[in-house]
N, C-alpha and C positions, 0 to 999 in steps of 0.2 A: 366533445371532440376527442379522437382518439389517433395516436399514431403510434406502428407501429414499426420497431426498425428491427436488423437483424445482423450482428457482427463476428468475426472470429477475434476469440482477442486469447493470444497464449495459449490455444491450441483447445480454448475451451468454445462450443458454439453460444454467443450470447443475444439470447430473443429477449428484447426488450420493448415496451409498451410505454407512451408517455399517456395516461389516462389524463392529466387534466396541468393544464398549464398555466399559470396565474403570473402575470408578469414577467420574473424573472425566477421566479420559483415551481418547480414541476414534483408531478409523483410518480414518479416510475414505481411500473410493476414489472421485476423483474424477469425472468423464467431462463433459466440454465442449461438445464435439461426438464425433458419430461416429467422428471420425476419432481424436481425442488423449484417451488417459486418464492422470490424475495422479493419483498418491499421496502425499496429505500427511499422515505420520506425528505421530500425538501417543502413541504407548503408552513406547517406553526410550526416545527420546531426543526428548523434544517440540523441543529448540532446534534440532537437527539436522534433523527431520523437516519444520517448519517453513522450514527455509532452502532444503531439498533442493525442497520442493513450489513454494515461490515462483519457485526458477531453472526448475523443469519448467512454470510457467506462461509464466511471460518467453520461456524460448524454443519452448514447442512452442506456445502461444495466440495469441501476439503475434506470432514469428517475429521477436525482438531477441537481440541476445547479450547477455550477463549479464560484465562484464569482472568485476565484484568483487562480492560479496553476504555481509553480516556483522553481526550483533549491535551495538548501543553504547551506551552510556550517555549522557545528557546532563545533566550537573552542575545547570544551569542552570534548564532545566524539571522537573528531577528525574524522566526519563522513560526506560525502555530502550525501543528501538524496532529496527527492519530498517532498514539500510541496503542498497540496490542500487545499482549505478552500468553504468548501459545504454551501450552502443554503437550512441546512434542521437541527433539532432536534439531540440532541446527539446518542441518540441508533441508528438512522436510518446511522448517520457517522460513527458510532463507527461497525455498524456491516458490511457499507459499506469499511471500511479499510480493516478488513480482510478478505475481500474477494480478494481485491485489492492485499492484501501481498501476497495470496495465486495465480492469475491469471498472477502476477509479475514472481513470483518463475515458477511457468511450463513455463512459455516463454525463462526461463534461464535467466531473467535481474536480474542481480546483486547488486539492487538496494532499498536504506531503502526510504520508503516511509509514511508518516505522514498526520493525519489530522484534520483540524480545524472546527470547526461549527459553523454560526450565529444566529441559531434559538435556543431554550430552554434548557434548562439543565432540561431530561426527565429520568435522571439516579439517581439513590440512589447514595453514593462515593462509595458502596462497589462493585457496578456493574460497575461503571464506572470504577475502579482499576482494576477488571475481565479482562476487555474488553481491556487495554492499558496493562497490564500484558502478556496476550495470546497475544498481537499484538507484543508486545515489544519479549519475546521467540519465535514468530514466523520469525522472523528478525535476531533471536540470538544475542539483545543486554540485555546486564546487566546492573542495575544502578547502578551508582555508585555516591558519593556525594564529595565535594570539600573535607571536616573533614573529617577523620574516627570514627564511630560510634561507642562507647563502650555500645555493647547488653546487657552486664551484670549490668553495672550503670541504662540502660532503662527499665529493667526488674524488676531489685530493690525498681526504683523510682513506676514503677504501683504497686506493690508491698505493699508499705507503705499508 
């Protein structure tokens, strides 16, 4: 059994195939374009499958390198997510993640994913807060901080 779908997702066209469906586990083969096809496994190893197809994204869609890509947990938000950490410029990560959020989401992976850079910080902070904002409501997480924050004292205090 085979099925095929076909979506636009962040301006890339995304042809995608569910070759074989086992429960609640599937194996999509990907295809991007004509040229690159990816395979993100969910049948025996969905964590591995998952990680395998994210760096086959990064680097055969994007054309970034992938220095590190791994699982984590966060105490705080109480959330496991993908961590990656690219070899390239913040804008070029920052716009590479939500594409990522968004090619995550049509595949149905239920999964937050996050990313790190080791080349320059080529953002203003007002662009770079944009860009972790939109990724962060694309994910539908909220921040939230240890204290709670009295707006009314913060407002006061620029204020004066």
């Amino acid at each position: 059994m085979s099925e095929k779908r076909i979506k636009r997702v962040s301006g890339i066209m995304l042809s995608y195939e569910i070759i074989e469906r086992k429960r609640e586990r599937d194996l999509f083969s990907v295809s991007l374009s004509p040229i690159f096809d990816v395979t993100i496994r969910r049948v025996e190893e969905p964590e591995r499958g998952i990680l395998d197809g994210v760096f086959e994204l990064v680097t055969k869609i994007f054309n970034t390198v992938v220095s590190s890509i791994d699982f984590k947990h966060d105490e705080f938000y109480n959330i496991d997510y993908i961590e990656v950490t690219l070899e390239t410029d913040a804008k070029k990560a920052m716009e590479i993640w939500l594409k990522l959020i968004d090619i995550l989401e049509k595949l149905d992976y239920n999964v937050k994913i996050f990313v790190k850079w080791n080349g320059k910080l080529d953002l203003d902070p007002e662009e770079l807060g944009y860009y972790m904002g939109k990724a962060l409501a694309k994910m539908n997480l909220k921040l939230k901080t240890e204290k709670s924050i009295d707006a009314v004292r913060l407002i006061n205090e620029i204020r004066e």
